[in-house]
C-alpha positions in Angstrom: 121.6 33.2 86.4 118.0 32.9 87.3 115.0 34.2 85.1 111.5 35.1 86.3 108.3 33.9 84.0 104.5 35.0 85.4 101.5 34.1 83.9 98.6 36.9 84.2 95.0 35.5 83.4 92.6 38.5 82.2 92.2 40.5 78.6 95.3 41.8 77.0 93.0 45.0 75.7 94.3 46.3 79.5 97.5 45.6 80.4 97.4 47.5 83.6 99.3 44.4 85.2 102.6 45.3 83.2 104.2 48.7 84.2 105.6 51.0 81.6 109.1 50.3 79.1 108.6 47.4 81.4 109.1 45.1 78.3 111.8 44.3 76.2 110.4 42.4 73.0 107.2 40.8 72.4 106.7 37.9 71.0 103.1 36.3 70.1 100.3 34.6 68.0 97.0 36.0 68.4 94.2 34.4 67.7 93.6 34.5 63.1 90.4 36.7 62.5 87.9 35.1 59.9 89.3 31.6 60.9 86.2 29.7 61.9 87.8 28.4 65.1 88.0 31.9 67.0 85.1 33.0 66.0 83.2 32.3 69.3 86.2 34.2 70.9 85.8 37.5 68.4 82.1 37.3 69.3 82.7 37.2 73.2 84.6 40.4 72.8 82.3 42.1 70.2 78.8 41.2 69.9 78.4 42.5 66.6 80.8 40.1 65.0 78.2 37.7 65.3 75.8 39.6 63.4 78.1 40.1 60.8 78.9 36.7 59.7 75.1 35.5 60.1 74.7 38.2 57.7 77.3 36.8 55.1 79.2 40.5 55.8 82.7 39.1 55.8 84.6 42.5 55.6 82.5 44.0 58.2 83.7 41.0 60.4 87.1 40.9 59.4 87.4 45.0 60.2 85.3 44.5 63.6 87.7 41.3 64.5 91.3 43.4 63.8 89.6 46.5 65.6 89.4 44.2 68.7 93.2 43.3 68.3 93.7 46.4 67.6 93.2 47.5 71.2 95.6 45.2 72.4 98.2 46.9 70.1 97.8 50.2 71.5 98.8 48.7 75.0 102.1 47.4 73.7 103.2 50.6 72.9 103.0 51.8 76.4 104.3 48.8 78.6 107.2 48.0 75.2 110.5 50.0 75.8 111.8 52.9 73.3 113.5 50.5 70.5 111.8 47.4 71.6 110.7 45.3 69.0 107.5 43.4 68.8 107.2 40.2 66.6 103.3 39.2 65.7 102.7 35.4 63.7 100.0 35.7 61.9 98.5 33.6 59.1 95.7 34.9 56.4 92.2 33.2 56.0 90.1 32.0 53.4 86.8 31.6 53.6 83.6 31.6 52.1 80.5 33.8 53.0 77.2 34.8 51.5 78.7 32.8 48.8 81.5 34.4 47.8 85.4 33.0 48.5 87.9 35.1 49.2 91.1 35.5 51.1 91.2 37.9 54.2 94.6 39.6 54.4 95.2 39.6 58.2 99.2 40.4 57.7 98.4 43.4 55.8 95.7 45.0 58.2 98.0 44.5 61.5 101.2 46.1 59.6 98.6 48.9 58.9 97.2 48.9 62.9 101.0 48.9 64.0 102.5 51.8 61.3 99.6 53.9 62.2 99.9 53.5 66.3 103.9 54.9 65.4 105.3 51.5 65.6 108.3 51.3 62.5 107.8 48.6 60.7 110.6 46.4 59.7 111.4 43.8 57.5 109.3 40.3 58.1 110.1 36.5 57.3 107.5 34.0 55.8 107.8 30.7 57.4 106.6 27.7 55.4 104.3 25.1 57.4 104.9 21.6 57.0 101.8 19.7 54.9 101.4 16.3 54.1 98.3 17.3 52.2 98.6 15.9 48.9 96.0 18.4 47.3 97.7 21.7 46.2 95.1 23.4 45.2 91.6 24.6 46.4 88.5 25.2 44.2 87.7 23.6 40.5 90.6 20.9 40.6 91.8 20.1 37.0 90.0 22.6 35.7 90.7 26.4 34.5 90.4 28.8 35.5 88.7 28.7 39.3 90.9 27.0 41.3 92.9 28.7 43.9 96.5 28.1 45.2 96.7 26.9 48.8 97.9 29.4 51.7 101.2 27.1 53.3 102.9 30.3 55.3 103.0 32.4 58.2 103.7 35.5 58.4 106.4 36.8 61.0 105.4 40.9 61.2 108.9 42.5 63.1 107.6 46.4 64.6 109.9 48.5 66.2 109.0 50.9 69.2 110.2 54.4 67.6 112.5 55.3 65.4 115.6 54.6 67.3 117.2 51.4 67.9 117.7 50.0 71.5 121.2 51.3 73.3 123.2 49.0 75.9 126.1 50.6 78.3 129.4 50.3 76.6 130.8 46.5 76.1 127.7 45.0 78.1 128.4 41.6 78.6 124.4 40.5 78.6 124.4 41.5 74.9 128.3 39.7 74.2 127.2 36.7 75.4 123.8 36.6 74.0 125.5 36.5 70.5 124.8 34.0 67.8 126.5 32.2 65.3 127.5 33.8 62.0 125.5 31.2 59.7 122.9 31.2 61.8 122.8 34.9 61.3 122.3 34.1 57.8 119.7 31.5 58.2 117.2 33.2 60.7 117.8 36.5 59.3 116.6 35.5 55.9 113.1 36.7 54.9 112.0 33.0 53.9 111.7 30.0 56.7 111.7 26.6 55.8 112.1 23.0 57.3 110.4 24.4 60.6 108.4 20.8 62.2 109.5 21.7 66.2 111.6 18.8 66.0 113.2 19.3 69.3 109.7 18.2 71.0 106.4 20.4 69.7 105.5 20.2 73.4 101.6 20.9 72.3 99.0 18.2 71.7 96.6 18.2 69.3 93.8 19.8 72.3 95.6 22.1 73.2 96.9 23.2 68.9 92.7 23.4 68.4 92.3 26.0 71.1 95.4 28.2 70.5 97.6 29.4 67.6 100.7 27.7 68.9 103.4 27.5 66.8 106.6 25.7 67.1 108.8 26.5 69.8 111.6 27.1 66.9 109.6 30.1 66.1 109.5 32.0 69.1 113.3 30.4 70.5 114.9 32.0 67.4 113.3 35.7 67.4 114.1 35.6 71.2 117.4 35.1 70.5 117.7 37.7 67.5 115.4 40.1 69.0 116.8 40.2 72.7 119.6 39.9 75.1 120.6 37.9 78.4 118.5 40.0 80.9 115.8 41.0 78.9 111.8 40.2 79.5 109.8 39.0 76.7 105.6 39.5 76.9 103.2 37.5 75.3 99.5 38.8 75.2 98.1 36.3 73.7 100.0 33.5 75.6 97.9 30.4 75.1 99.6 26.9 75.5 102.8 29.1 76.3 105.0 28.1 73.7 107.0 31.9 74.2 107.4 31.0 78.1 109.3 28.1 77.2 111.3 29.0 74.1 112.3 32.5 76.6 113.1 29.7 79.4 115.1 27.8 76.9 116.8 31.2 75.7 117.8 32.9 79.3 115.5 35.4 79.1 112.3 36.4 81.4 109.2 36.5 80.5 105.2 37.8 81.0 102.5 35.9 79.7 99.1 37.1 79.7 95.9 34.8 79.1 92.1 35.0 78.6 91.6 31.4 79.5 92.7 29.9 82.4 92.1 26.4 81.3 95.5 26.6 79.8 97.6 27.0 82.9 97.5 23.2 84.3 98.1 22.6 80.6 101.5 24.7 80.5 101.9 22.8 83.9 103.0 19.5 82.1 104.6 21.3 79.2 107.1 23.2 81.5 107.8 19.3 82.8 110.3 19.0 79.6 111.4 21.9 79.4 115.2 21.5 80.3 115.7 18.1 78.2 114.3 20.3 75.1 116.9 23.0 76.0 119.5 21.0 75.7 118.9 19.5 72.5 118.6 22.6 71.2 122.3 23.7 72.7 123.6 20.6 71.6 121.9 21.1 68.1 123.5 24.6 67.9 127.2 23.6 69.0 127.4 20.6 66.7 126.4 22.4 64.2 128.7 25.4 64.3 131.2 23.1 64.2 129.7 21.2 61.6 130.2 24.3 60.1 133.5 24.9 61.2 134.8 21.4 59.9 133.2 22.1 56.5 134.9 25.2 55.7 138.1 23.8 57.1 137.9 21.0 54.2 137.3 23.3 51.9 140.4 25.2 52.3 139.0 28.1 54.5 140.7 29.6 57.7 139.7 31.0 61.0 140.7 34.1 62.4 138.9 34.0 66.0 138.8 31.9 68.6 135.6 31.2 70.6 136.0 32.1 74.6 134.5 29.6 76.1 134.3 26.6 73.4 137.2 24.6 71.3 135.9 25.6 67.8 137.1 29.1 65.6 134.3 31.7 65.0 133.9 33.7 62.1 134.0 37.2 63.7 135.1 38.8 66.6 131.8 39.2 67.6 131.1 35.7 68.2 133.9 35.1 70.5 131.9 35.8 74.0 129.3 33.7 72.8 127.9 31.3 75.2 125.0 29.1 75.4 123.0 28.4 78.9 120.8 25.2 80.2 118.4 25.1 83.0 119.9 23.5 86.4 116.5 23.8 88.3 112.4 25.0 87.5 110.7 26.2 90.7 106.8 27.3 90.8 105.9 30.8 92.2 103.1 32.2 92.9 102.6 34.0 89.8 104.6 31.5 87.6 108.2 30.2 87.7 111.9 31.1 88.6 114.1 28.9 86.4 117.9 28.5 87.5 120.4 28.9 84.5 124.4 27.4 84.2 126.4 28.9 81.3 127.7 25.9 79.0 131.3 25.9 78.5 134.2 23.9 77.2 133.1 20.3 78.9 129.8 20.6 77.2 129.2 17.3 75.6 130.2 15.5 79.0 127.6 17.9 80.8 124.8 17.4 78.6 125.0 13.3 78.1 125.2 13.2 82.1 121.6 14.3 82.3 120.7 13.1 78.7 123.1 9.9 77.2 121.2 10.0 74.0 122.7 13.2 73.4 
């Protein structure tokens, strides 16, 4: 299997790049309004956000910077198919202006942008950051009653494209084999994430974390694999450092990416470098523990039913029986991006994956 991931440099406000249903599930991070970091970018793309913060008018800005995204939501719905889902990461600020502190709700204003534009929206997941920071609290310390309590999530906004869900031709073997694991079902569909630190390799330095709002490539791998099937293309429009590229490389699935600054490209150039050893840690993280899982339930008395197809471990449902993970035999550079060469991982696994990795 071979997947196809281009990078497009220019202003997602005009996706005129992407033709239309040409997209299967987005996945992205745009940049946080009323963060102090992007505000050189808001201001590039409206003047008037400038004037707005010199003039301590905080809502104005906030409504200006969201009206600017907003433009970029619009476009989705066009190039997105009929059913498609669109998942946004997006974290609220605080922040002080004209002084006055107070928290600006960016969660709440893009489900708003999205229900109005005839997107459904659908349930979302907080995801807790990791902090070492040992203060907890922001404002008068020790003292009642002006402190304020410390913003430590992310918000994971899931929009679907209509009001129907997404059909596949009968027993499609692209959505089969694209199945997960029954407790992972219950982990990544919970509406609470925790113990998310990108352990399989963040694959972003510090530079390239200050100019974007990467995330952990945990973040986008799992809603690729909840959101989309074998096959599928996954867009980001505001793909900075490329975390989505690689978590849809490590998932079997293509993607777009589309960038306002070019300056990230040679950095996504050495990211894509370790790609394949950080898919297979997270294949061999997945396997060992389903059956983990599998030995647990076992020693606690529990029976199987099903049979996995192409692995030596019992499955909870039926469902998961055609379930089968895939690596990446070969990267190659395009002109527009890369083509990235997939092998299905089957029975002989563990012998596969230490050949190219003996730590594993």
């Amino acid at each position: 299997m071979e997947t196809d991931h281009r990078v497009h440099i220019g202003d997602s406000r005009s996706l005129d790049r992407l033709n239309s249903n040409s997209v299967d599930l987005v996945v992205t991070s745009p940049p946080y309004p009323m963060i102090e970091m992007w505000d050189e970018l808001f201001g590039s793309l409206d003047p008037t956000i400038e004037g707005y913060l010199a003039a301590g008018r905080g809502r104005a800005a906030f409504e200006a910077m969201h009206t600017a995204l907003d433009s970029v939501w619009e476009e989705l719905r066009d190039v997105l198919v009929d059913g498609g889902i669109a998942c946004i990461n997006i974290g609220d600020a605080t922040r002080s202006l004209d002084g006055s502190f107070r928290r600006y709700q960016n969660h709440a204003r893009i489900v708003s942008a999205f229900d109005e534009l005839g997107f459904e929206p659908l349930p979302s997941i907080l995801w807790r950051k990791p902090t070492n920071s040992a203060a907890k609290f922001m404002g008068s310390g020790m003292l009642p009653p002006n402190a304020y309590a410390t913003l430590e999530h992310e918000h994971l906004l899931v929009f679907r494209n209509g009001t129907d869900s997404r059909t596949f031709e009968p027993n499609a073997d692209r959505r089969y084999t694209a199945a997960y694991f029954w407790e992972e079902r219950n982990e990544w569909f919970s509406d609470l994430w925790t113990g998310i630190t990108g352990r399989h390799q963040q694959l972003t330095g510090t530079e390239e974390r200050d100019r974007s709002a990467a995330y952990p490539i945990t973040i986008p791998y799992r809603l690729i694999n909840m959101y989309s099937v074998y096959g599928d293309t996954v867009f980001d429009p505001f793909w900075g450092t490329g975390t989505t590229t690689l978590a849809a490389m490590a998932a079997g699935r293509n993607s777009v990416g589309k960038e306002l600054d070019s300056g990230f490209e040679s950095a996504f150039a050495e990211r894509v470098e370790g790609i394949s050893a950080v898919t297979d840690r997270i294949v061999a993280d997945r396997l060992r523990s389903h059956e983990q899982f599998v030995a647990d339930r076992r020693a606690d008395g529990e029976s199987f039913e099903y049979e996995a197809d192409h692995y030596e471990f019992s499955v909870m449902t039926k469902q998961e029986m055609p379930l089968q993970l895939v690596s990446i035999s070969d990267i190659e550079r395009t002109a527009e991006g890369y083509t990235v060469t997939h092998e299905p991982v089957g029975v002989d696994w563990r012998d596969g994956l230490a050949e190219r990795h003996p730590e594993l």
